[in-house]
C-alpha positions in Angstrom: 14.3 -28.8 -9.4 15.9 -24.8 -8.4 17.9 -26.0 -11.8 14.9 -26.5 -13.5 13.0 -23.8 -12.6 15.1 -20.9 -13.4 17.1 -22.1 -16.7 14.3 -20.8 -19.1 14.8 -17.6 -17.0 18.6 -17.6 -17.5 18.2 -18.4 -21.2 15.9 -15.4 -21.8 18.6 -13.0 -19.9 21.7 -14.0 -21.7 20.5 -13.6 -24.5 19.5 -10.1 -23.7 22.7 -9.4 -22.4 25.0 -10.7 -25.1 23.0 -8.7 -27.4 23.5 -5.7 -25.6 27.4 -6.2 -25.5 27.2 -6.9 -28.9 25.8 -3.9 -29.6 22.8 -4.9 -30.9 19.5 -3.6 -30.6 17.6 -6.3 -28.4 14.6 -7.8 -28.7 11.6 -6.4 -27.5 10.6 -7.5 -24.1 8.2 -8.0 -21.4 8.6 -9.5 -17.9 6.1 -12.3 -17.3 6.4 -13.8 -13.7 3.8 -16.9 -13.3 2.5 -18.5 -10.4 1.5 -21.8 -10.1 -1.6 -22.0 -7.8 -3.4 -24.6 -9.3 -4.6 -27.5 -6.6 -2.7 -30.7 -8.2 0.6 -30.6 -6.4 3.0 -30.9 -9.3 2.8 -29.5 -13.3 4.8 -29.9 -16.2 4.9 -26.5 -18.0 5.2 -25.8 -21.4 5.4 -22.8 -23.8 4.8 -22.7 -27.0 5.2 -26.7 -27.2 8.6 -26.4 -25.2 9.2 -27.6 -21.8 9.8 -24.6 -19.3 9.3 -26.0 -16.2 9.6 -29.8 -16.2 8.8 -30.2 -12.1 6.6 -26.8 -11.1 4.9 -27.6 -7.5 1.9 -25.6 -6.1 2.5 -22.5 -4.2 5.7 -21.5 -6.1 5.9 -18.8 -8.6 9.2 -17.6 -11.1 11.2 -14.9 -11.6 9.6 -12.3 -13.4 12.2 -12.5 -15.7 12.2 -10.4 -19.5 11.2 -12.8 -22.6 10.4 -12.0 -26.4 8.1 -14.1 -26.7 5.4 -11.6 -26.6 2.7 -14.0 -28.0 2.0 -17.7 -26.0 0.5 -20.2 -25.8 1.2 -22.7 -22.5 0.3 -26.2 -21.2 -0.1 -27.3 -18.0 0.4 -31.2 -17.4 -0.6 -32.5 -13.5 2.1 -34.7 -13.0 0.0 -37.4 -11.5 -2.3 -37.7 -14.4 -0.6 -36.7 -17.7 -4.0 -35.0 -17.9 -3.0 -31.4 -20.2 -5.0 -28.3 -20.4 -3.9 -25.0 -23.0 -4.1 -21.4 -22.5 -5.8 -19.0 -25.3 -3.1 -17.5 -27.1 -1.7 -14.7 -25.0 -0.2 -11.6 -26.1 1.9 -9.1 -24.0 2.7 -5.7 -24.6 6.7 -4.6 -25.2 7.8 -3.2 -22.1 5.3 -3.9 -19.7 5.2 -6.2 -16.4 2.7 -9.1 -16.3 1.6 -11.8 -13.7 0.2 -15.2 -15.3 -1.7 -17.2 -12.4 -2.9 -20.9 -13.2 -5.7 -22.1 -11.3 -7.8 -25.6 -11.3 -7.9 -29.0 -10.5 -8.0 -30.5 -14.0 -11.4 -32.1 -13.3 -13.8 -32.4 -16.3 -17.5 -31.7 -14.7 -17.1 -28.2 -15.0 -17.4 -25.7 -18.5 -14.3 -23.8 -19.4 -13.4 -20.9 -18.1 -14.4 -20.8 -14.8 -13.8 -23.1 -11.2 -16.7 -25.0 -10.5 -19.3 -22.8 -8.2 -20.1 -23.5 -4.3 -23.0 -26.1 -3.9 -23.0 -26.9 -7.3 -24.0 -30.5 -8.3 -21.8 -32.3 -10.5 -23.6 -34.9 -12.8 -22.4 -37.5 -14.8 -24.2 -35.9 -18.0 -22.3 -33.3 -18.0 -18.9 -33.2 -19.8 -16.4 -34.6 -20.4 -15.0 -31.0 -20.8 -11.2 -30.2 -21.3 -9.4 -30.6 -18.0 -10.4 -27.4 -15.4 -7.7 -25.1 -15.5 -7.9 -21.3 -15.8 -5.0 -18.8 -17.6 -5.4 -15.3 -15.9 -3.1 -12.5 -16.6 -2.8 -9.9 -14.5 -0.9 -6.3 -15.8 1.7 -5.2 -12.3 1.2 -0.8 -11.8 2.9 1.5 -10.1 1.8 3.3 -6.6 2.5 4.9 -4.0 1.8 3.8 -0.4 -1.2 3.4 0.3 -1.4 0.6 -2.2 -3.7 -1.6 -3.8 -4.4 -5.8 -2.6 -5.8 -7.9 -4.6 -7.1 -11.3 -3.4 -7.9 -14.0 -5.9 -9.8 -17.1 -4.9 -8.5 -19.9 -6.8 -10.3 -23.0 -4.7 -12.6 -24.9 -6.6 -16.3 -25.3 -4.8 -14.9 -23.0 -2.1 -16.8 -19.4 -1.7 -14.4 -17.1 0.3 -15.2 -14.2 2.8 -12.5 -11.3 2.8 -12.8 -9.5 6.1 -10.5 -5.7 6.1 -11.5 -4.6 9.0 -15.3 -3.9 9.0 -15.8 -4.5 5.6 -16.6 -8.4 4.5 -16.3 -9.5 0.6 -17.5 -12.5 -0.5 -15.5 -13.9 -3.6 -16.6 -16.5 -5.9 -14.1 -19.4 -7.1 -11.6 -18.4 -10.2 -12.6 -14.5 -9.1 -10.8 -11.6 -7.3 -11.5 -8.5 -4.9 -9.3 -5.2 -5.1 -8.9 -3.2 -2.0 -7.4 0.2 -2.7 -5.7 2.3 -0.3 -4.2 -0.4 1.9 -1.1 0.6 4.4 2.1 -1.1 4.0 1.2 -3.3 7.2 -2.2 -4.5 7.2 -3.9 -7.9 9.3 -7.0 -10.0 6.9 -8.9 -12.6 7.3 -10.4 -14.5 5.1 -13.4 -17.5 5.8 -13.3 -20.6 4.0 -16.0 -23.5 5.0 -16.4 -21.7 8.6 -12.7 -22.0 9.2 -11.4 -18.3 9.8 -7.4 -17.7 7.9 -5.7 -14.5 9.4 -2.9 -13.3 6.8 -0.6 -10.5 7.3 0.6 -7.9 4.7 4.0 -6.5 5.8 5.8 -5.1 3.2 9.2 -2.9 4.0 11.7 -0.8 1.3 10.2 -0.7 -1.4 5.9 -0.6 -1.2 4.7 -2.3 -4.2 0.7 -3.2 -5.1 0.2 -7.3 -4.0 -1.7 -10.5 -4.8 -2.6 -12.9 -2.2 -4.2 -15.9 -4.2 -5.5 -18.8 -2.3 -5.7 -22.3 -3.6 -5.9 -26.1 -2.1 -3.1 -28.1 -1.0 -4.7 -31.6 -0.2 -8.3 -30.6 -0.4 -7.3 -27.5 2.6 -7.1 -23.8 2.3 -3.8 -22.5 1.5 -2.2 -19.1 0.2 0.4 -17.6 -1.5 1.6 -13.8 -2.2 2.8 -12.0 -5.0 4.0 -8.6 -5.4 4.5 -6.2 -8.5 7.1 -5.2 -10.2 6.8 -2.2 -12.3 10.8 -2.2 -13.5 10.7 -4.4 -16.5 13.3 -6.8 -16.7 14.2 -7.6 -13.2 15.8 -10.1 -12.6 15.7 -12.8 -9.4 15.5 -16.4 -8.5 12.8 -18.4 -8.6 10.9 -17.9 -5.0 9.4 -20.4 -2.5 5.7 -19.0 -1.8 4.5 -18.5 1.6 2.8 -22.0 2.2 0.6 -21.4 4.7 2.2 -18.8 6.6 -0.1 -17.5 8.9 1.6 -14.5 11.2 
């Protein structure tokens, strides 16, 4: 599964670096890392009608490794299902950093483009719609400490409660909050169905802008982190997300 998840990766940076030995001029790049924070435990992905990432689990994200493929398309398959939803067609910028997250749980009560709402009735004259999954991209930026957190709430019918201290922010499903001017070490807490999830920000070397993005993991609470990268093309192995680490 490591194999898997990190050959398109590979792929991508040889050929950048056989061109550069070659003496060629390379392709432009970005640096696209994507995190998988949908609530089905396993997806096939696909880009641009390829197969990327054949076994992707929950809670993991890639390397946010340079491609030239600076206009795609993907598919995400639940494993269990076979059920498929498509992104837009997606267009990065040459040079610049980007974070794709995938939310949903491929249900199809709920309109597209957004997770379905807390307290929201679903009826059976509604739909079918095309399976619930969202495509967000998010562009990584520099900064210096004090930095920026950003928490995303990818948990369908779930409202969350940020609390930073004395301030509380309540954020919908499939929507995010920014808090700017965050220290380096920083403990949150965030409320979900009266159930109160502490999550600590430590970051040490270099201070970088993060994402914490919560999603389901068998119908409970669970969140992963994400940090920015503002040197295009780095390159690293595919990471195991913090599932459910709570110190």
């Amino acid at each position: 599964m490591r194999f898997a998840l990190v050959l398109w990766g590979s792929m991508a940076i040889n050929a950048f670096l056989c061109a550069r030995a070659c003496g060629q001029s390379p392709a432009a790049t970005a640096s696209v890392q994507i995190v998988n924070a949908t609530c089905t435990p396993v997806i096939t992905l696909r880009i641009n009608n390829r197969v990327a990432y054949e076994s992707f689990p929950q809670g993991l994200k890639t390397a946010d490794f340079p491609t030239s493929m600076l206009r795609a398309v993907y598919e995400a398959q639940d494993a269990r299902t076979g059920s498929r939803a498509t992104s837009a067609r997606i267009s990065y910028a040459a040079g610049s950093c980007q974070l794709l997250v995938i939310l949903g749980d491929f249900s199809r009560e709920i309109p597209p483009g957004q997770l379905r709402q807390p307290g929201r009735a679903v009826t059976a004259d509604l739909g079918p719609y095309p399976p619930n999954v969202l495509f967000q991209v998010y562009s990584h930026e520099s900064s210096e400490a004090p930095v920026r957190l950003r928490v995303l709430n990818g948990m369908p019918g779930k409202g969350l409660t940020l609390l930073a201290g004395p301030t509380e922010t309540v954020i919908r499903p499939g929507e995010s909050a920014v808090l700017a001017g965050q220290p380096a070490r920083a403990q949150y807490f965030a409320k979900v169905d009266g159930e109160s999830i502490p999550f600590l920000m430590r970051q040490e070397g270099q201070i970088r802008n993060a994402m914490v993005i919560f999603f389901l993991r068998g119908g409970r609470p669970d969140f992963m982190r994400a940090f920015e990268n503002t040197a295009a093309g780095s390159i690293g192995e595919t990471e195991r997300a913090a599932q459910g680490e709570r110190r």
